[in-house]
C-alpha positions as CSV (number, residue, x, y, z in Angstrom):
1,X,3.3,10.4,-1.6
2,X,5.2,7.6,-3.4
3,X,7.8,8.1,-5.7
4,X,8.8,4.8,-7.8
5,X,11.7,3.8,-8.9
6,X,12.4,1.6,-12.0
7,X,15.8,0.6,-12.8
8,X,16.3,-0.4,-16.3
9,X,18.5,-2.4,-19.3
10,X,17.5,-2.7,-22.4
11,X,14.2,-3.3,-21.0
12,X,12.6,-1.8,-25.0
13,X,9.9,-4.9,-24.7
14,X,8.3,-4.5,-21.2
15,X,8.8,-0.8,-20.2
16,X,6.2,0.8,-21.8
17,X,3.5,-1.5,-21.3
18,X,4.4,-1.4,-17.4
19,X,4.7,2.4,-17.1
20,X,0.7,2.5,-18.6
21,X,0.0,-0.2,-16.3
22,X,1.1,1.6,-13.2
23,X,-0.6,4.8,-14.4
24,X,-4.0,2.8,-15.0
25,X,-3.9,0.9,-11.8
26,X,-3.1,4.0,-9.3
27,X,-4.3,7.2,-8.3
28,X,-1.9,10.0,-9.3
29,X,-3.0,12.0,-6.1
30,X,-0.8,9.5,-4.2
31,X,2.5,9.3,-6.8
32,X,5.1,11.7,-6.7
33,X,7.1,10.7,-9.8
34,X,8.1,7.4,-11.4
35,X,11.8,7.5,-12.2
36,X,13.1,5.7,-15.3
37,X,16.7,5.3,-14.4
38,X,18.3,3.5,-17.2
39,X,21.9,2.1,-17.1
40,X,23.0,2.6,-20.5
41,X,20.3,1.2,-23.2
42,X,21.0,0.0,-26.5
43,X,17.8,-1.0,-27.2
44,X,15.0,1.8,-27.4
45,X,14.5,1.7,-24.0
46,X,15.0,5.4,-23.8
47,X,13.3,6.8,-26.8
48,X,10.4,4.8,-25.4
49,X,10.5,6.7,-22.1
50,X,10.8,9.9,-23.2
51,X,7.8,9.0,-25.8
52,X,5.7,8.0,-22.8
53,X,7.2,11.3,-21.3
54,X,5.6,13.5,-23.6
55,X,2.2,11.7,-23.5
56,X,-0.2,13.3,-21.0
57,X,-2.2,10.0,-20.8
58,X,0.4,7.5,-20.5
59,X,2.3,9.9,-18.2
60,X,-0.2,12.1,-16.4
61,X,3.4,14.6,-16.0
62,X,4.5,12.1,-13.8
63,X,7.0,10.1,-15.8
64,X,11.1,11.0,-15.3
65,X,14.1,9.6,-17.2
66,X,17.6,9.5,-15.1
67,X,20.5,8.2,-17.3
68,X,23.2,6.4,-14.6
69,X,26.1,4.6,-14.2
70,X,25.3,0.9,-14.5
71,X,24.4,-1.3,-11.8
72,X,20.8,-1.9,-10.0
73,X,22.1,-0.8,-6.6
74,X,23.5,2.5,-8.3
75,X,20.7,3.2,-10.3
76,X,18.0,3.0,-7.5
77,X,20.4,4.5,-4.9
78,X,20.2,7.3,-8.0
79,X,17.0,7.5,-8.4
80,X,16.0,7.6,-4.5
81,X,18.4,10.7,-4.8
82,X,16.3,12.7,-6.9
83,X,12.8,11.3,-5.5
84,X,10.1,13.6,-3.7
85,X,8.2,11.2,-2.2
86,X,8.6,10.1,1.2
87,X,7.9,6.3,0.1
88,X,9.8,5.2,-2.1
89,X,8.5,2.0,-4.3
90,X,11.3,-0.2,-5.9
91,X,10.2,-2.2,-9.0
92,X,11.4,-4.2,-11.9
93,X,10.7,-3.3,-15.2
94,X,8.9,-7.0,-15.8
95,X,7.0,-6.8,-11.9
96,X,3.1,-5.5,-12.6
97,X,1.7,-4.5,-9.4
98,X,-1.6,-5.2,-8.5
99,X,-4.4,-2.8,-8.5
100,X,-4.7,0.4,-6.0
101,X,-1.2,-0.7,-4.9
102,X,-0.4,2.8,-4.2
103,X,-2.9,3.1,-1.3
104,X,-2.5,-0.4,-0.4
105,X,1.4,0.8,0.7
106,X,0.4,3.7,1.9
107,X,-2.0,1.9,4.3
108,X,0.8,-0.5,5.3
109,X,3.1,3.0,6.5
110,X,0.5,4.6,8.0
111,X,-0.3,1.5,10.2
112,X,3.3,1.9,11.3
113,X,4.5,-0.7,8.8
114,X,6.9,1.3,7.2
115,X,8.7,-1.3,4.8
116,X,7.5,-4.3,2.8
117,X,6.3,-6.0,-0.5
118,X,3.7,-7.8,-2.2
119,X,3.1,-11.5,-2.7
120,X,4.3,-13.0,-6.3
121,X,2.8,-14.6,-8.9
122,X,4.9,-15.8,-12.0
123,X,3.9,-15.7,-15.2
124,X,3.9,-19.5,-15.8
125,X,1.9,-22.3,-15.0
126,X,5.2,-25.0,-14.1
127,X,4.1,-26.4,-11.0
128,X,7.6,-25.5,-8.9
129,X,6.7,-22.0,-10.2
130,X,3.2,-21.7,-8.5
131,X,4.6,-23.5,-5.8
132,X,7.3,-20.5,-5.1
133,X,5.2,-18.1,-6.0
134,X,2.7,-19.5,-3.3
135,X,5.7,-19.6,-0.5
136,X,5.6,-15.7,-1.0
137,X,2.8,-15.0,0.6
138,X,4.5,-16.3,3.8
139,X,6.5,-13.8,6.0
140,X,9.8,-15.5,5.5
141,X,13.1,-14.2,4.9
142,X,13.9,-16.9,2.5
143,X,10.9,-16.2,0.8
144,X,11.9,-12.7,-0.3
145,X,13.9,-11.1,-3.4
146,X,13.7,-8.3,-5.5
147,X,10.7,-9.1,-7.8
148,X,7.9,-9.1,-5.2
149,X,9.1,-4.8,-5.2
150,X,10.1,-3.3,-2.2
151,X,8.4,-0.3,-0.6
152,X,10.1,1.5,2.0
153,X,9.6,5.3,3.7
154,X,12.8,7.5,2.3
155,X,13.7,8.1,6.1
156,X,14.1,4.2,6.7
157,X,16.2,4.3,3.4
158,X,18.3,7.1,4.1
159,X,18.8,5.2,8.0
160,X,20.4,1.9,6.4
161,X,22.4,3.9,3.6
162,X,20.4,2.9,0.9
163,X,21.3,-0.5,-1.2
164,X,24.7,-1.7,-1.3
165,X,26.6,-0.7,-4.3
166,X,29.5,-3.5,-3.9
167,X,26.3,-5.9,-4.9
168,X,25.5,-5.8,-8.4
169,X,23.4,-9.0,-7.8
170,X,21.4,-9.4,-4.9
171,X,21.5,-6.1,-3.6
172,X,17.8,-6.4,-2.8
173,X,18.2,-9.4,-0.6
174,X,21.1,-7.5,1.4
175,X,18.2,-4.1,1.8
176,X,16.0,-7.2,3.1
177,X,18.2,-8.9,5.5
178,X,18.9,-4.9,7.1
179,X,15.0,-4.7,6.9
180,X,14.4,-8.2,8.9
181,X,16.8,-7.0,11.5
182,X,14.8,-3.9,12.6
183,X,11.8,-6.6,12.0
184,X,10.0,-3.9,10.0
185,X,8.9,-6.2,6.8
186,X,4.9,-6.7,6.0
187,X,4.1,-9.1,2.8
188,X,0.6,-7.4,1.9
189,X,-1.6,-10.3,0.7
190,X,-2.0,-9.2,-3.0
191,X,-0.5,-9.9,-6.2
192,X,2.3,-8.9,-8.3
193,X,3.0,-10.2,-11.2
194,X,6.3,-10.7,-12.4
195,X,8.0,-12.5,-15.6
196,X,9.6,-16.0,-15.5
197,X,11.5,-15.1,-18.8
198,X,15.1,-15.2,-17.2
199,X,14.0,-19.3,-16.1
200,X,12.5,-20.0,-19.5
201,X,15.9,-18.9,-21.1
202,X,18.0,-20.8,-18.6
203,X,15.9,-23.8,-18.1
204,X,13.5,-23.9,-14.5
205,X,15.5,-26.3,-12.2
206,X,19.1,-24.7,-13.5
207,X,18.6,-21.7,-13.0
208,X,17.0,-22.4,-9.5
209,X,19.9,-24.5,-8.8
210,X,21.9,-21.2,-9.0
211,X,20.0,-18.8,-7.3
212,X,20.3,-21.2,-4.2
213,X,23.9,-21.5,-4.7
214,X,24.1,-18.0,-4.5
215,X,21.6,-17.8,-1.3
216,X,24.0,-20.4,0.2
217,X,27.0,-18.9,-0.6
218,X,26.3,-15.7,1.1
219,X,25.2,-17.5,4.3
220,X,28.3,-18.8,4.1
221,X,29.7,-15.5,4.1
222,X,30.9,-15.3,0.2
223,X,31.6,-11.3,-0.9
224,X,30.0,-9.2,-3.4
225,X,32.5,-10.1,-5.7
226,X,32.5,-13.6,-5.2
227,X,28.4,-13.6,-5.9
228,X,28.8,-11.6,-8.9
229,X,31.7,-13.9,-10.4
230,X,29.3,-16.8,-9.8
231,X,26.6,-14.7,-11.6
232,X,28.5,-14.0,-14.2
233,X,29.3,-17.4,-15.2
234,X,26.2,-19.4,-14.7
235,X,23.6,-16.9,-14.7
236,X,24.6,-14.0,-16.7
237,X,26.7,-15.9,-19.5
């Protein structure tokens, strides 16, 4: 059984057109819960949830709502917390996973493959854009991030400790590298889908200037607080 996990900010636009899609595009014999865990909206975000809560058809009684402290580490950390499943699936609230994705992970565990995402597509048609998304089919660690989604069995999880909470950026890449070093990491060869909105507002080669900075700068051994300063100016700002 999966449980997923969505953590969420004033996510009001995309959340409740992704929670139908997952609902439409998976069996709910094979879901435990999906877990809303929402960092501190000002947007709707919420109100939508619980709307979508109350709705047997978007929900299927499936749909939770977990108000946390802020942070994407702490809110999935909190959400794996209160999870049932013994897979947990980590998602963005702008990733759309593909069709049958539940039993397409849970063939991936019960090969023995017991971490793992999918391949990415953006949605845009810039040609350095295909090109990445293309890359992620590979099984490459510099391939990997956060918006591909991340399945892993909650005994795995529980084994490493869970993300990182000093990382409030790239807390996924650090659950990677720990996953890379056990070498249990599978890329199944189907799409997500996931939104190039955070490049269209910051400009395609700028903003990929500064994600490698940052991939740089922690091979260099930078801390979480020197990532997040970076962030903060160039990224977040």
């Amino acid at each position: 059984m999966i449980s997923i996990v969505i953590p969420v900010l004033n996510e009001a636009k995309s959340i409740g057109k992704l929670l139908t899609h997952l609902i439409e595009n998976s069996a709910s014999k094979n879901i435990s819960e999906i877990i809303v865990v929402d960092g501190g909206s000002s947007d709707g975000t919420q109100e939508i949830v619980d709307k979508a809560s109350e709705d047997p058809e978007t929900s299927s009684g499936l749909l939770r709502l977990i108000v946390s402290t802020k942070g994407r580490a702490v809110q999935m950390n909190t959400g794996a917390k209160q999870s049932t499943g013994n897979i947990l699936y980590f998602l963005h609230a702008d990733s759309f996973p593909p069709k049958n994705f539940d039993e397409l992970i849970i063939n991936e565990v019960e090969k023995g493959n017991l971490a793992g995402s999918f391949k990415m597509k953006f949605d845009h048609n810039h040609w350095w854009l295909r090109l990445a998304s293309w890359l992620t089919h590979f099984h490459w660690r510099a391939c990997r991030g956060g918006d591909q989604s991340q399945f892993i069995t909650k005994d795995l999880f529980n084994e490493i400790g869970g993300f990182d909470e000093k990382y409030t950026i790239y807390e996924d890449n650090i659950l990677i590298n720990e996953l890379f070093k056990r070498k249990q990491f599978v890329v199944i060869q189907e799409w997500i889908i996931t939104s190039a909105r955070l490049y269209e507002r910051k400009g395609i080669w700028t903003l990929q200037y500064h994600f490698w900075t940052i991939y740089v700068k922690r091979w260099l051994g930078a801390s979480a607080d020197d990532i997040y300063r970076y962030y903060k100016k160039y990224i977040a700002g």
